[in-house]
DSSP file (Angstrom, degrees, kcal/mol; ACC not computed):
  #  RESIDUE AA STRUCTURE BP1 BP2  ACC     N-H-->O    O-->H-N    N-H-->O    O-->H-N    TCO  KAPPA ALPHA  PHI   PSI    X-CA   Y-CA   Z-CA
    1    1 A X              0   0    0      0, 0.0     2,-0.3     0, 0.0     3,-0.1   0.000 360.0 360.0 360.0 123.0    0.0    0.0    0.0
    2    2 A X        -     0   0    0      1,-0.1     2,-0.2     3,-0.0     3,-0.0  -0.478 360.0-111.9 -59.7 110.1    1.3    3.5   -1.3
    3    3 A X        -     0   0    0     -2,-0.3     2,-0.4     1,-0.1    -1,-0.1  -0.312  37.0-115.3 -54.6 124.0    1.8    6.1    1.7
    4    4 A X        -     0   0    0     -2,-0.2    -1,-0.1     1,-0.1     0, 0.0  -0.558  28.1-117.6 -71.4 117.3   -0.7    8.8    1.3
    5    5 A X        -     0   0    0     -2,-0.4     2,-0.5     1,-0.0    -1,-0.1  -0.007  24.0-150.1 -60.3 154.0    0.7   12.0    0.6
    6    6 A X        -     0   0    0      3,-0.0     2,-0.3     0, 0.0    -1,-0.0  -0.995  11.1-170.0-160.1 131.3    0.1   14.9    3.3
    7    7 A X        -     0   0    0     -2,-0.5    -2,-0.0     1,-0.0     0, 0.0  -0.874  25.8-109.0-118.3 124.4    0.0   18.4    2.2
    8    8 A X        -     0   0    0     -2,-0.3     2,-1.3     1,-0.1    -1,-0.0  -0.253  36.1-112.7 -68.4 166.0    0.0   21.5    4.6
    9    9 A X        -     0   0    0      2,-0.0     2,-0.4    -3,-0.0    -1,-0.1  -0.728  27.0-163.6-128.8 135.6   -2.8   23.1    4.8
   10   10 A X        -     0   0    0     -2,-1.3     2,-0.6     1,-0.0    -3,-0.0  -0.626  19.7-129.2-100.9 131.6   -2.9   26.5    3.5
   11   11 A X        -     0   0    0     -2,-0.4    -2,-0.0     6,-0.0    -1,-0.0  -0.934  19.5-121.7-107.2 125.2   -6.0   29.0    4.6
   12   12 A X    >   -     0   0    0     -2,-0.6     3,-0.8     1,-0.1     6,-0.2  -0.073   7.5-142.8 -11.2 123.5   -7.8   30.7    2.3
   13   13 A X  T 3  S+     0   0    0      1,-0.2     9,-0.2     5,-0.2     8,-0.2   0.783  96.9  55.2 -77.4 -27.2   -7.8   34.2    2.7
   14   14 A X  T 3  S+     0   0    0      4,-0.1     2,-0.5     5,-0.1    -1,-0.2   0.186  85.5  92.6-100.0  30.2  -11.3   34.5    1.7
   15   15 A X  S X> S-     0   0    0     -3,-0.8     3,-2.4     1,-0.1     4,-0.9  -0.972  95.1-106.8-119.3 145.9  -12.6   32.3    4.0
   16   16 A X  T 34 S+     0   0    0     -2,-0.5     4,-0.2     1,-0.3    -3,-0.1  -0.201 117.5  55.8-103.0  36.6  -13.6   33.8    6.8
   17   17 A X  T 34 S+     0   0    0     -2,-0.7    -1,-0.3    -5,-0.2     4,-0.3   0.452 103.6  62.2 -31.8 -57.4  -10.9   32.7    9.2
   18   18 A X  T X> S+     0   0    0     -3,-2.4     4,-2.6    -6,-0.2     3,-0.6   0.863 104.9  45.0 -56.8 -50.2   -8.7   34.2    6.6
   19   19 A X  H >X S+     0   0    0     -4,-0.9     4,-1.7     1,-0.2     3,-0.8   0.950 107.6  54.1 -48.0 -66.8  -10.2   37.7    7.2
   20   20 A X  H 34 S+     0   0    0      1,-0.3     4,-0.3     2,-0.2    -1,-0.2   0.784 108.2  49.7 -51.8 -10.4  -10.1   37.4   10.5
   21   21 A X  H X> S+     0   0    0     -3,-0.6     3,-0.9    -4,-0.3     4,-0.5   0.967 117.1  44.7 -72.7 -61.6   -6.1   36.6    9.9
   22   22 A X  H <X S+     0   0    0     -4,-2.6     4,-1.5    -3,-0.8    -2,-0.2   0.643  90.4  86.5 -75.3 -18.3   -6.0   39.9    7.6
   23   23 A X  H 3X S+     0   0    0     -4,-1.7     4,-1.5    -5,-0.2    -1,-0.3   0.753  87.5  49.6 -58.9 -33.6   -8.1   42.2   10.1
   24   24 A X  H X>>S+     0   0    0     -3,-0.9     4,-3.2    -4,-0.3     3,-0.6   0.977 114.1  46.5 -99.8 -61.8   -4.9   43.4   12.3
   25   25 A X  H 3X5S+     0   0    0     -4,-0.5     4,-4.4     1,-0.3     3,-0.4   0.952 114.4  50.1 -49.2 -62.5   -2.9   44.3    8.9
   26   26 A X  H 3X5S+     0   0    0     -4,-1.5     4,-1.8     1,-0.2    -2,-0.3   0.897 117.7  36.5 -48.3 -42.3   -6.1   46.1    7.7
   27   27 A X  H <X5S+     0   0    0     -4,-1.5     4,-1.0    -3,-0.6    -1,-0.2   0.795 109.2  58.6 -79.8 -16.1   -6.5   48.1   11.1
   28   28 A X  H >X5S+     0   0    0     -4,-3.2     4,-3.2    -3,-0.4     3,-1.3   0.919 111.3  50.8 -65.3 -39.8   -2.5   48.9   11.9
   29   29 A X  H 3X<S+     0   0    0     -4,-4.4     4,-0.9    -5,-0.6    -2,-0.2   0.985 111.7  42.0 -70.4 -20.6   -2.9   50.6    8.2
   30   30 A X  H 3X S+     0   0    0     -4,-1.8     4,-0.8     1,-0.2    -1,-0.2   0.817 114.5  56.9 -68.1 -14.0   -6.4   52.9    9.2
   31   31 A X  H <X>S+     0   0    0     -3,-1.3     4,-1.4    -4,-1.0     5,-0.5   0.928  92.9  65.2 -93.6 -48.4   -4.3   53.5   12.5
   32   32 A X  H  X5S+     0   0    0     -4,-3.2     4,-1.6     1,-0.2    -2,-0.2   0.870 106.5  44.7 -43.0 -55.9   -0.8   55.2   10.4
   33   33 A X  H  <>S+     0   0    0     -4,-0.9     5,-1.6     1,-0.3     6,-0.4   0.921 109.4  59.1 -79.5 -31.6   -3.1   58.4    9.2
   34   34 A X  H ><5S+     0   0    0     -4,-0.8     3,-2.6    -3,-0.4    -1,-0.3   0.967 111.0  36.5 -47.5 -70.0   -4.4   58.6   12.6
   35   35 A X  H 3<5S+     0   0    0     -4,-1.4    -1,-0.2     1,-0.3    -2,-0.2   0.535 110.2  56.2 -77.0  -2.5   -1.0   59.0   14.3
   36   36 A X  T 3<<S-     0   0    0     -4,-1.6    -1,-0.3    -5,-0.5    -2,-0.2  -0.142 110.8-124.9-107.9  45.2    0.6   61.0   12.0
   37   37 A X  T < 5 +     0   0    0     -3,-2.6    -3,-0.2     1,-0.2    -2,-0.1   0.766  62.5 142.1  33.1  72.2   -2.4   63.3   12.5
   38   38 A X      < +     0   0    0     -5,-1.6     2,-1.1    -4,-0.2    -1,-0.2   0.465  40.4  92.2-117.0  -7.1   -3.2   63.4    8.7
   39   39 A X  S    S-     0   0    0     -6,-0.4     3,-0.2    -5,-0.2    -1,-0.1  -0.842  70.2-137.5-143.5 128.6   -6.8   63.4    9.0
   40   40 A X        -     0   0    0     -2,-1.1     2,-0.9     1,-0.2    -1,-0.2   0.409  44.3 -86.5 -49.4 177.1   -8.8   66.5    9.1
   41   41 A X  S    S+     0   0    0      5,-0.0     2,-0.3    12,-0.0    -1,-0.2  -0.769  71.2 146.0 -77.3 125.0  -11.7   66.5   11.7
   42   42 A X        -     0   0    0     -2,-0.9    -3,-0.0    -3,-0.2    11,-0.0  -0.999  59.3-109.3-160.9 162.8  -14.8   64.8    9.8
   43   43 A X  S    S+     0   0    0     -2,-0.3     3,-0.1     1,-0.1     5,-0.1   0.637 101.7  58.2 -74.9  -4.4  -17.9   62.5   11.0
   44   44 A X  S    S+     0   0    0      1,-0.3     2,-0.5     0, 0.0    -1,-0.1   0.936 105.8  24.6-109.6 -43.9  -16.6   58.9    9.1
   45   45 A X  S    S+     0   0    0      2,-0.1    -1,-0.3     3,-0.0     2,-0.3  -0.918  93.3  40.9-165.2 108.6  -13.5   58.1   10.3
   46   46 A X  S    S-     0   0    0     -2,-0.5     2,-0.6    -3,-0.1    17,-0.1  -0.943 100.5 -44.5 156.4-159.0  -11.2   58.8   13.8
   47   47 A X        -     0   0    0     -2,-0.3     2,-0.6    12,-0.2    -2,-0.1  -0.931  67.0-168.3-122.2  82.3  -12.4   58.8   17.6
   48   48 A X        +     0   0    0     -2,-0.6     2,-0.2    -4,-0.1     3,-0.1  -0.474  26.0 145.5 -81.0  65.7  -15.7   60.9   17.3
   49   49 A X     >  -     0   0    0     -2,-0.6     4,-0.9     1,-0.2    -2,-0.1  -0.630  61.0-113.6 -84.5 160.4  -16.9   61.8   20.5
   50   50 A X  T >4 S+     0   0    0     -2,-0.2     3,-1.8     2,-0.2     4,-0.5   0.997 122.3  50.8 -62.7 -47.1  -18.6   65.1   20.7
   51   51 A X  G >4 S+     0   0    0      1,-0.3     3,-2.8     2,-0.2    -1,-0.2   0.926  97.5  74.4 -56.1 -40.2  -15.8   66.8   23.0
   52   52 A X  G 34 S+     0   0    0      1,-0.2    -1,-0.3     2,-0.1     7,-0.3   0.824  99.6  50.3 -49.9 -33.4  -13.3   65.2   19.9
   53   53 A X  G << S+     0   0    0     -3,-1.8    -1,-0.2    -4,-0.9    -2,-0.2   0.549  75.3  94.3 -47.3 -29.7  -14.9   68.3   18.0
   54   54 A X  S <  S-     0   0    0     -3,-2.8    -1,-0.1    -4,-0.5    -2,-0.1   0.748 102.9  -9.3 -50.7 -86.1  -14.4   71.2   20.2
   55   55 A X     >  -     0   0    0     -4,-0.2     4,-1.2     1,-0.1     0, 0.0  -0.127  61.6-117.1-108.0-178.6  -11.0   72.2   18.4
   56   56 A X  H  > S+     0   0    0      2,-0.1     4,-2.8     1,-0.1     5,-0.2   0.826 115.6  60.5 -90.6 -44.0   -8.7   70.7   15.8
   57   57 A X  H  > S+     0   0    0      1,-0.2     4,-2.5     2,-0.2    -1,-0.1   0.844 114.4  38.9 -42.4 -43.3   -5.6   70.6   18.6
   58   58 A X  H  > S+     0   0    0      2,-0.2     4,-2.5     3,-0.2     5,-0.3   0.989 113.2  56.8 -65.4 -65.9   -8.1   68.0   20.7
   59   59 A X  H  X S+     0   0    0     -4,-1.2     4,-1.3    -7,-0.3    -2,-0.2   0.793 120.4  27.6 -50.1 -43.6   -9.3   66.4   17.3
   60   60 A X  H >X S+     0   0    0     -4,-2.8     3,-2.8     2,-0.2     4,-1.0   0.931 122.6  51.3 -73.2 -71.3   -5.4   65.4   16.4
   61   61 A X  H >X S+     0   0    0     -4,-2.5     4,-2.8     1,-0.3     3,-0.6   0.660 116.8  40.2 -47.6 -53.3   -4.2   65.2   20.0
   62   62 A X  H 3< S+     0   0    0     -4,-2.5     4,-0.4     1,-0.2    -1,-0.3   0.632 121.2  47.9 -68.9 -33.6   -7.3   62.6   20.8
   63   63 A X  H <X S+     0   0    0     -3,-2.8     4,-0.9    -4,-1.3    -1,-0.2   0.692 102.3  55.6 -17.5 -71.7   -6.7   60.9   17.3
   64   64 A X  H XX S+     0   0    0     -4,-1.0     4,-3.2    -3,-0.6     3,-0.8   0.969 114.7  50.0 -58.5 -63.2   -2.9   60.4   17.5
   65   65 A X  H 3X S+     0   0    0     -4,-2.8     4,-0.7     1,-0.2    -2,-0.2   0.644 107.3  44.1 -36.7 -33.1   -4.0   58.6   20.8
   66   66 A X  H 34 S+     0   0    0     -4,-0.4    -1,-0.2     2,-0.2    -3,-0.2   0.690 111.4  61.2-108.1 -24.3   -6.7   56.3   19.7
   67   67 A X  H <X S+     0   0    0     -4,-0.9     4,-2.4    -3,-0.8    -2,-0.2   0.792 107.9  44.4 -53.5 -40.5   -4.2   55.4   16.5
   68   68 A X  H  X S+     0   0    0     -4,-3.2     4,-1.6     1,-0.2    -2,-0.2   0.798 117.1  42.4 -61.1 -32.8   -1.5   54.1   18.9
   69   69 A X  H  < S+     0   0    0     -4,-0.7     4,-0.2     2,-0.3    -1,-0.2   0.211 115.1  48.3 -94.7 -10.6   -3.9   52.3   20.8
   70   70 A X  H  > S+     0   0    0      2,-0.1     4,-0.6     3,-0.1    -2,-0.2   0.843 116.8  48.9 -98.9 -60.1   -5.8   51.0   17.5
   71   71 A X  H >X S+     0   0    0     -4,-2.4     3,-1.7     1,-0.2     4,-1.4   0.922 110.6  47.2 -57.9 -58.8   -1.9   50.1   16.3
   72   72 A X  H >X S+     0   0    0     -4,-1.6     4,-2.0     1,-0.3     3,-1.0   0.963 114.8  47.2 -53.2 -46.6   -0.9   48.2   19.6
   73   73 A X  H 34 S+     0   0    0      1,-0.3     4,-0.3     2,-0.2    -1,-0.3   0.616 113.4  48.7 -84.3  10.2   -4.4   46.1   19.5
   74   74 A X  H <X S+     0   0    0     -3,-1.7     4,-1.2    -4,-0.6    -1,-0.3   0.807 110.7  50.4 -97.0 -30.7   -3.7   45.4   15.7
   75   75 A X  H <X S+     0   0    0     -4,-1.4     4,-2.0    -3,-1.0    -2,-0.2   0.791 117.7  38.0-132.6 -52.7   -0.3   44.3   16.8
   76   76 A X  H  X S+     0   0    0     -4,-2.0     4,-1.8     2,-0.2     5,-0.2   0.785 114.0  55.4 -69.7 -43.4   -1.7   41.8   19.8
   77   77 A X  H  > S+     0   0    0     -5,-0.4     4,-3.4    -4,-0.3    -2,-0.2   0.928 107.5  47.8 -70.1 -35.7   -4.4   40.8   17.7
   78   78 A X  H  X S+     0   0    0     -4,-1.2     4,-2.6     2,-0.2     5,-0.4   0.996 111.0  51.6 -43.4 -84.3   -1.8   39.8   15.1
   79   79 A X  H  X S+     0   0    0     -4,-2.0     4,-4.2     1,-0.2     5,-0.2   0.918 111.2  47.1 -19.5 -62.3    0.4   37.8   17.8
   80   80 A X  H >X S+     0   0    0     -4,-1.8     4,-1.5     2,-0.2     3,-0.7   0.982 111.9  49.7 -56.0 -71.1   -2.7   35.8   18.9
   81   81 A X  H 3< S+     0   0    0     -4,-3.4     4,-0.3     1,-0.3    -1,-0.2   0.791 117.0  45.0 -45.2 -31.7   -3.9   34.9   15.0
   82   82 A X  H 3X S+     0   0    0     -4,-2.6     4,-1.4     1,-0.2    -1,-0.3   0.860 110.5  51.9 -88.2 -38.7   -0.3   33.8   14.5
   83   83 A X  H <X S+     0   0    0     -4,-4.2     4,-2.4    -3,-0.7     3,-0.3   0.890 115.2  43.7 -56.6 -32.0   -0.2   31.9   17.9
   84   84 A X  H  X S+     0   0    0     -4,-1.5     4,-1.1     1,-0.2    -1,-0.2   0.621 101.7  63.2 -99.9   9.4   -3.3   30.0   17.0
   85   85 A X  H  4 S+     0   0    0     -5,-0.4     5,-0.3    -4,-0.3    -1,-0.2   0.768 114.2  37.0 -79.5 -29.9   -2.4   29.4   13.7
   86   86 A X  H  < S+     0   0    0     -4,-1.4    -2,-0.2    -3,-0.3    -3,-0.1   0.765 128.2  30.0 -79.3 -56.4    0.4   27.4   15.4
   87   87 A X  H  < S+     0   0    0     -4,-2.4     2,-0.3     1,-0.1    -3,-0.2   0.383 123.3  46.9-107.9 -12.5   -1.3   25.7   18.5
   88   88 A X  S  < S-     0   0    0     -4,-1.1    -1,-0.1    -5,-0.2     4,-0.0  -0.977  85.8-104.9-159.2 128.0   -5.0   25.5   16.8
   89   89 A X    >   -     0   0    0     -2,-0.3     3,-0.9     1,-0.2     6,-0.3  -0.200  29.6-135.5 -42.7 125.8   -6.6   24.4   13.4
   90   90 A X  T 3  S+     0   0    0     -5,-0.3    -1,-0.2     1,-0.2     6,-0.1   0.901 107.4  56.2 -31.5 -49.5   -7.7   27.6   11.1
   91   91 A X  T 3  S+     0   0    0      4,-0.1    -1,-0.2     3,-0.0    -2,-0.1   0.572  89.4 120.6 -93.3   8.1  -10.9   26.1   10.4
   92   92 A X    <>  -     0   0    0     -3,-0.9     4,-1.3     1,-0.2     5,-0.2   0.058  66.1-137.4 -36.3 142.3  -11.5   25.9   14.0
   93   93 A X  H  > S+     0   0    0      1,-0.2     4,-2.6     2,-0.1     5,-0.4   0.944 103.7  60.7 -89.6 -10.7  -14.3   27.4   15.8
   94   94 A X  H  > S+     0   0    0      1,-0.2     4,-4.8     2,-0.2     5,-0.2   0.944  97.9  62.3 -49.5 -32.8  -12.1   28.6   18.7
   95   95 A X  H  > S+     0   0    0     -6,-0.3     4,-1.8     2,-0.2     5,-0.2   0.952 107.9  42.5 -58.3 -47.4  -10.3   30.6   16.1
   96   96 A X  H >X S+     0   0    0     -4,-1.3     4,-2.4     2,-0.2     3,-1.5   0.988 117.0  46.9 -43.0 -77.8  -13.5   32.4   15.5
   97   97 A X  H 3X S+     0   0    0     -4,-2.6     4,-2.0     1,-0.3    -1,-0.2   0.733 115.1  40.3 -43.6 -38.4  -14.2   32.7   18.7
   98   98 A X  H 3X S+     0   0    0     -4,-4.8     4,-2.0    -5,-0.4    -1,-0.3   0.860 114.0  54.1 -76.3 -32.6  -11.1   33.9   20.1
   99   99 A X  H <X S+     0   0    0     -4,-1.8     4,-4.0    -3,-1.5     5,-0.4   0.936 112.1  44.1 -75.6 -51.6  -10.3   36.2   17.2
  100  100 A X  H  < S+     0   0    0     -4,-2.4     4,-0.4    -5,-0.2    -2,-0.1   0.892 117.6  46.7 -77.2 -28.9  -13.7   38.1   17.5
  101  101 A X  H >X S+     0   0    0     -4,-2.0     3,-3.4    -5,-0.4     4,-1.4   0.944 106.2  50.4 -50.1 -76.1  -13.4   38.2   21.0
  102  102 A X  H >X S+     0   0    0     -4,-2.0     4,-1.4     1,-0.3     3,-0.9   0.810 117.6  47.8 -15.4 -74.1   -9.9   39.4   21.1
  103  103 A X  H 3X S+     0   0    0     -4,-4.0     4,-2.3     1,-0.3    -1,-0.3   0.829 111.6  51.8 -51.6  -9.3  -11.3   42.5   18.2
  104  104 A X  H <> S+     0   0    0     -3,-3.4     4,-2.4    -5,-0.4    -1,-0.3   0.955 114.1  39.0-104.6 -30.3  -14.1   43.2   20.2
  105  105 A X  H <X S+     0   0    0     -4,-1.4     4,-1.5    -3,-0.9    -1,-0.2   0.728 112.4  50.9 -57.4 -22.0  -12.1   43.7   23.3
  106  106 A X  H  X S+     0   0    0     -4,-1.4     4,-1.2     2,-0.2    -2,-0.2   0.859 116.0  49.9 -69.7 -52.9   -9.4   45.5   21.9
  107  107 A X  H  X S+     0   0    0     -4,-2.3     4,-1.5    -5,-0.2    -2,-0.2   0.889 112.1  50.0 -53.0 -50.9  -12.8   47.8   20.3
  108  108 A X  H  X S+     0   0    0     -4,-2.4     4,-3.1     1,-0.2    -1,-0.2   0.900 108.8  45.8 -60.5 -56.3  -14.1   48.0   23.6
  109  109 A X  H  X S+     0   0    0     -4,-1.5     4,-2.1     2,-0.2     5,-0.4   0.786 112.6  57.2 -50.1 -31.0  -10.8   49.3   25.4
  110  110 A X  H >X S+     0   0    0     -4,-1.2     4,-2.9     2,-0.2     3,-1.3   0.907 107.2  43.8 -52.2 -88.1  -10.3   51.8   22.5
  111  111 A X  H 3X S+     0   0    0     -4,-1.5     4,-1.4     1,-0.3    -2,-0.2   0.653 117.9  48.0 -37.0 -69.5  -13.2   53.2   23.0
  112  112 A X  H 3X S+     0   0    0     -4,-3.1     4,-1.6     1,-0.2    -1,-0.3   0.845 112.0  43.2  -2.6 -81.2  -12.6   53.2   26.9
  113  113 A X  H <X S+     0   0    0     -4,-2.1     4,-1.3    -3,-1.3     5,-0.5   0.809 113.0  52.1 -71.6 -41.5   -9.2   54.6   27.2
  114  114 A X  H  X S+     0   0    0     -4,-2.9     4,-2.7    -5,-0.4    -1,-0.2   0.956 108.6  54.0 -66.4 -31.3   -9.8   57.5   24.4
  115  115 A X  H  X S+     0   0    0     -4,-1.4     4,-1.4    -5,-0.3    -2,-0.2   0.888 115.4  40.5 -59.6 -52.6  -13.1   58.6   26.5
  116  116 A X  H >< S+     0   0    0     -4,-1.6     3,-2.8     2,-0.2     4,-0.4   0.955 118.9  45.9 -66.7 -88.6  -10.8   58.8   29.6
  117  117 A X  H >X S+     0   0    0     -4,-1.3     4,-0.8     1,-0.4     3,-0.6   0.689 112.2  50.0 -66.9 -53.0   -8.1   60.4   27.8
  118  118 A X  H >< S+     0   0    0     -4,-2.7     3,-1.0    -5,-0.5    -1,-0.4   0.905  97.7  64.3 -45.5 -53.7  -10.1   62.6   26.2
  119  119 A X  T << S+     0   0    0     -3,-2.8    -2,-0.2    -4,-1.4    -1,-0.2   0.680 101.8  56.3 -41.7 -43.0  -11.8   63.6   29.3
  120  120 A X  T <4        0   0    0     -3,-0.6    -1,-0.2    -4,-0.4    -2,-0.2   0.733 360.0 360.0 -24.9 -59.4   -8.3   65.1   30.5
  121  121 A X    <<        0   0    0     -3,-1.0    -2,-0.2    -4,-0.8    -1,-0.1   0.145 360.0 360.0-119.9 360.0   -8.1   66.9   27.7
């Protein structure tokens, strides 16, 4: 009997494990215009609280901040995808689970820590 060949197994990027792999690259790059204060005051896209409005000096300072903190939890969330990629099947459901926790705490702490920080300011 012929030994069965064994292949590694490569994840899809468009299966939706494979996003969740690509979400940390996709948020470190929305996080670069943040901290290098490139992006004007507007409603789509930043750390909108109403107080983020008062001035533009708040709008960058409060910005730069919530980019660094968007870049560190893209940077952890990364770590993790790469740890379970290692220790735990892609097509797991823990991977899901753990990955969408992981984003939604990371979201939740943002959101947190800019509010305080902001509050300061």
């Amino acid at each position: 009997m012929l030994p069965q060949s064994r292949t590694a197994y490569t994840p899809s990027v468009m299966s939706p494990n494979g996003l969740l792999f690509l979400f940390p690259f996709l948020t470190a790059a929305l996080s670069v215009p943040l901290i290098m204060r490139r992006i004007p005051p507007n409603r789509l896209y930043g750390v909108r609280f109403p107080k983020s409005f008062r001035d533009d000096a708040t709008w960058y300072e409060i910005n730069a901040y919530g980019g660094m903190l968007l870049l560190l939890g893209s940077m952890s969330q990364l770590v993790l995808a790469v740890l379970l990629l290692i220790f735990v099947d892609l097509d797991s459901e823990w991977f899901t689970i753990l990955m969408v926790g992981t984003i939604s705490l990371d979201a939740i702490a943002l959101a947190l820590l800019c509010w305080l920080r902001l509050r300061r300011l």
